[in-house]
N, C-alpha and C positions, 0 to 999 in steps of 0.2 A: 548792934549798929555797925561796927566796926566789919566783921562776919559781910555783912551785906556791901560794904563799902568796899572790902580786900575783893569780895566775887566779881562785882560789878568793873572793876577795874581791871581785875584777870579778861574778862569777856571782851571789851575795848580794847585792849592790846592783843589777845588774839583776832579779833579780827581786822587789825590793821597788819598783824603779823601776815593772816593768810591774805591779805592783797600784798603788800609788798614785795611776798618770797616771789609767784609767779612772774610779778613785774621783772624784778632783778634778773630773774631766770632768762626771760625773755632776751632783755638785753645784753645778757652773758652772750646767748647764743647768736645775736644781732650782730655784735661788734667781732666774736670770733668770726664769722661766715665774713666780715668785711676786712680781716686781716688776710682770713687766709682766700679771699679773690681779690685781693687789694682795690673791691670797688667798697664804693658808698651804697652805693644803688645798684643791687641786684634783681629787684622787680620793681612793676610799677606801686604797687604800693608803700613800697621803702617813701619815694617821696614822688608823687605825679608829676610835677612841673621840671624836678630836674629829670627823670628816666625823658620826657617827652623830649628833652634841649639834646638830650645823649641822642635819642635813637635820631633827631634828626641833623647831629655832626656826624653822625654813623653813617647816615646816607647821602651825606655830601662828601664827605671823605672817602665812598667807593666810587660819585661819579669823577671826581678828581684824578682817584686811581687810573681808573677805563681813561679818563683823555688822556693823562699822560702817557700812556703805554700808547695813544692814539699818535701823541707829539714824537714821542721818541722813536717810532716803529718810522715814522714822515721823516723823521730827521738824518735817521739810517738810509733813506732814500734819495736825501738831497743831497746831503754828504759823497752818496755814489755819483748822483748827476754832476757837481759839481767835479770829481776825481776825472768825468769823462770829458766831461767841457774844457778842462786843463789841457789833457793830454789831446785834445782835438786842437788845440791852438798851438798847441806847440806842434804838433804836424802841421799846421798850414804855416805856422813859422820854419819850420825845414822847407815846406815847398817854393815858399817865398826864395829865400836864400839858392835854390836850387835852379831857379828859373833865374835871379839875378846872377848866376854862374855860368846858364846858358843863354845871356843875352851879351855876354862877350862875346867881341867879333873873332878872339883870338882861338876862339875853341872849336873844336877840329870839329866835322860828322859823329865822329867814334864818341868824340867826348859828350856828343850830346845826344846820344845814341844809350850810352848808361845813363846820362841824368835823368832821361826819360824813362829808364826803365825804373831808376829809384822812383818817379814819380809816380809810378803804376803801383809800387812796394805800397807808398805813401797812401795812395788813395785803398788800397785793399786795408790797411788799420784805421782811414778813417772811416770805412764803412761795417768796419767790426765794431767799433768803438757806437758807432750810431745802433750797431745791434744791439748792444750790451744789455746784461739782466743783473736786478737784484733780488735775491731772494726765489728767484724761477719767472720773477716777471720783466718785461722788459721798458727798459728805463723812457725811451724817449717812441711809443707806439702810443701817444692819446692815452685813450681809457680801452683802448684795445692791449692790452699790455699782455695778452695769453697767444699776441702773432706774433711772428717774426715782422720787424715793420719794412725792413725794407732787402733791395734782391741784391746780388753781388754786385752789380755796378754803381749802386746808391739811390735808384729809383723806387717808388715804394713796390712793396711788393706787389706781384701781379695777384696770389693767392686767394682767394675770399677771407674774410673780411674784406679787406681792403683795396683789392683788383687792382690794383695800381694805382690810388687817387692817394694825393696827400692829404686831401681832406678827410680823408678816413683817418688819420694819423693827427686830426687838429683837439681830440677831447681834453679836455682837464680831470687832473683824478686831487680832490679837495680832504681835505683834514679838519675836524673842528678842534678848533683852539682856543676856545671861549664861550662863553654863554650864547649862543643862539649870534655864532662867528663860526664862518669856515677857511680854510687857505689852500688857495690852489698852490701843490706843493711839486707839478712837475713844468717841467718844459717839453712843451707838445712833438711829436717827429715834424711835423710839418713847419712850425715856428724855424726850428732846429736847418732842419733843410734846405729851404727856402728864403732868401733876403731881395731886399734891393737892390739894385747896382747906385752908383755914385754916378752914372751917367742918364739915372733915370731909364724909363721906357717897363720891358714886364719883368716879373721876378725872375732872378737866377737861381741855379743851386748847389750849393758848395762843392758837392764832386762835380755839375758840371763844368766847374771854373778848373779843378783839378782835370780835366777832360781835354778842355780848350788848351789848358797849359803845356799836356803832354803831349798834345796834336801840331802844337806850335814849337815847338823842343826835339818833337822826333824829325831825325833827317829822312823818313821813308816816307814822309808825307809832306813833305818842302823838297821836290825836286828844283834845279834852279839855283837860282839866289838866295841868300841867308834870307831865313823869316826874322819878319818882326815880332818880337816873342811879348814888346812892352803892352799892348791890349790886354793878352791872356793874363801878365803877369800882375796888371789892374784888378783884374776879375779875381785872384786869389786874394787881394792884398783885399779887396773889399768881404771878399767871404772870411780871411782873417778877424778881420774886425765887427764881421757879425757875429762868429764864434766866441769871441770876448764881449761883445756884449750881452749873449746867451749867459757867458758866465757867472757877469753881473747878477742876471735877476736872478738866477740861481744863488748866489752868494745874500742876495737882500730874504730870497726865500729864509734861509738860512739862520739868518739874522732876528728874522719874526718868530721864527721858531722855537729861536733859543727864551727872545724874550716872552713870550707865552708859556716855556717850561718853569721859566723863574715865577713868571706870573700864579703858576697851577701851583708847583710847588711853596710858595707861598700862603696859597687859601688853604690847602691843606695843612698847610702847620698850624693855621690860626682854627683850621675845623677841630685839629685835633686837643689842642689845648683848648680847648674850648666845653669837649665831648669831658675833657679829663679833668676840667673844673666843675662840672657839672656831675661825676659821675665817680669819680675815684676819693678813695679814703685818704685821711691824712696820718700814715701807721705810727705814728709819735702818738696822735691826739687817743688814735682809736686802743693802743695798748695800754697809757693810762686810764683809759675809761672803764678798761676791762679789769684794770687792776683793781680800780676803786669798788667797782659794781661785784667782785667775787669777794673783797674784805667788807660791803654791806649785806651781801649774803651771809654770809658766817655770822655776824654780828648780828644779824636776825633770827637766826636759827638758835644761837646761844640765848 
């Protein structure tokens, strides 16, 4: 009776023996393969619902990626326009000053004979400046950005695309910055170009004012009587103050910019803690567990 009783109970421990040892095995190999990829979740059947929460922080944490590299590459862009809108104000602030020097009565031909010619200096960098390129493309051409936008004197260019029309030179080049949001991130050549005068009537354009001012300054074209230089020197003062306020929206560009990088960067931190709640191990938890699970293995086996 006993005989029967010791068998029966060898055969019940062996076979809870051969299910246990596998298990244990199992989860040896489980919790090793999660130390050493310090995830939780290596496939989907580890656990469905969280691999699902991962792979779809995964794929919002590349589109994140892509726009930022979209915001920052715009940003490197406005940055320049804004670098060129500066130094365009402060040329029309020398020109300014320059024409209030030749509209003293005290100043000879000769003396306004150079001023003029520094004006001509002036106008050749601000039409360099209106050239300018970032990156190989140029800053204030529209969405024509692979022309030259405009010709030595500051008119647009005659070339094709653009044959000479500013309105070839009016496109927006936009950036997305958000969820189904775009930002137009330049200022057009023709915006740039072109203003109103403070006297009303049809647009000017800021080398023509630079134009008017040296035509009114140079003594070879005022035979006679001293010129009245105060008109021309109206027309800069007002293309001045268009150039600063180019700079402005430039500078608000700027501003949106930044707060839509704070914005992305943002969702991406929260993508990412997110992916890592769902998907990484906790190596304290997982090395005791591994501890425990190889001293029930021995213990089994013994």
């Amino acid at each position: 009776m006993a005989n029967v009783s010791i068998a029966s109970n060898s055969s019940v421990y062996s076979g809870v023996i051969s299910d246990e040892v596998p298990r244990l095995q199992r989860d040896i190999s489980r919790l090793r393969e999660q130390i050493s990829s310090g995830k939780r979740i290596n496939r989907p059947s580890d656990d469905p619902s969280s691999f699902a929460t991962a792979e779809r922080m995964k794929t919002l944490g590349n589109q994140l990626a892509r726009r930022e590299e979209s915001i920052a590459s715009a940003r490197t862009f406005v940055d320049r326009t804004q670098q060129e809108l500066d130094g365009l104000a402060d040329l029309f602030t020398k020109a300014r000053e320059d024409g209030v020097r030749a509209a003293d009565d005290t100043r000879s031909a000769d003396d306004r004979a150079a001023i003029a010619n520094e004006l001509r200096s002036i106008k050749g960098e601000v039409v360099d400046r209106m050239n300018s390129t970032q990156d190989g493309e140029y800053i204030f051409a529209g969405n024509r950005t692979d022309t030259q936008p405009f010709g030595a004197d500051g008119s647009a260019n005659d070339a094709a695309p653009i044959n000479g029309s500013l309105d070839a030179l009016d496109g927006d080049r936009t950036r997305p910055i958000g969820k189904n949001q775009d930002l137009t991130v330049n200022v057009d050549g023709k915006a740039l170009a072109q203003y109103d005068t403070a006297a009303g009537g049809d647009p000017e354009t800021i080398t023509g004012a630079l134009d008017n001012l040296i035509n009114a300054v140079d003594p070879k074209d005022n035979t006679g009587s001293d010129p009245d230089i105060r008109p021309a020197l109206g027309e800069v003062e007002d293309a001045l103050d268009h150039v600063i306020s180019k700079g402005s929206e430039a500078g608000t560009i700027g501003r949106r910019l930044s707060t839509a990088q704070e914005q992305v960067e943002a969702a991406s931190l929260e993508a990412n803690e997110r992916r890592s709640d769902a998907e990484d191990t906790d190596l304290a938890t997982a090395i005791s567990e591994l501890q425990q699970r190889q001293t029930q293995l021995q213990a089994a086996f013994q």
